[in-house]
N, C-alpha and C positions, 0 to 999 in steps of 0.2 A: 471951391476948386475941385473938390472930389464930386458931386453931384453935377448933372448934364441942365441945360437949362432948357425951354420948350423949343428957343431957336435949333439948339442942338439937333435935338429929335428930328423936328422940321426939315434940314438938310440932310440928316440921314433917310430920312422916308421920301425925298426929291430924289435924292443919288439910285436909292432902292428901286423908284419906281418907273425913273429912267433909264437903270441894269435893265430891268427886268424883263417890264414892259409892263401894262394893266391887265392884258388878258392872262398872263401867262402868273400872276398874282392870282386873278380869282379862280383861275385853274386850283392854283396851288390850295386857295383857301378851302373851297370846296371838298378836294380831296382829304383836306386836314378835319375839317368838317364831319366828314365822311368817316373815318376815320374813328374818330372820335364817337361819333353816335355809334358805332358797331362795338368798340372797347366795351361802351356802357352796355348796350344790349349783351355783348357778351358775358358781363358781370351778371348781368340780371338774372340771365339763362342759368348762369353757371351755382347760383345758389337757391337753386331750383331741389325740390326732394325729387328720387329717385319714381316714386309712383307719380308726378307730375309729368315728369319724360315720358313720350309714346316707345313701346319698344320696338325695336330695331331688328330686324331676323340677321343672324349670324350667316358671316360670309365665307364661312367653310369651305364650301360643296365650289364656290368658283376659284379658290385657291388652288384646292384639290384638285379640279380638271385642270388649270396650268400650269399645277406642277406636271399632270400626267401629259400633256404635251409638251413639255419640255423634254420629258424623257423619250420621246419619239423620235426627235428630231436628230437629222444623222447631220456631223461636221462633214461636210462635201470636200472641203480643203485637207482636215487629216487626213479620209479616207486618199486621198487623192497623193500628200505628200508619205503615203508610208506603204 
């Protein structure tokens, strides 16, 4: 009683696949798929030593000019309400 038996299954994967639809299934699988192969790549990466990684030049210098135009930029609306 506690365990499902293979009919069971069966009509839940008819009801499932008649929700769904079949494409909209292998949509889903793929992306899960998908999904999945990048987790793993990502583990792979991620226990990588430090001189295996190519290095990355630091992103400073474009922070730094957006901040400096931010500070340029005049509120048209303050200027306007005061």
């Amino acid at each position: 009683m506690g365990s499902f038996s293979i009919w069971h299954w069966l009509i839940v994967l008819l009801i499932v696949v008649m929700v769904f639809g079949t494409k909209k299934l292998k949509n889903m699988g793929s992306d899960l798929g998908g999904a999945v192969k990048g987790f793993k790549d990502g583990m792979k990466d991620g226990g990588a030593t430090p001189e295996d990684k190519p290095a990355t030049p630091p992103v400073t210098h474009q922070v730094n000019s957006a901040a400096a135009a931010e500070k340029n930029t005049i509120d048209v609306e303050a200027k306007t309400k005061s």
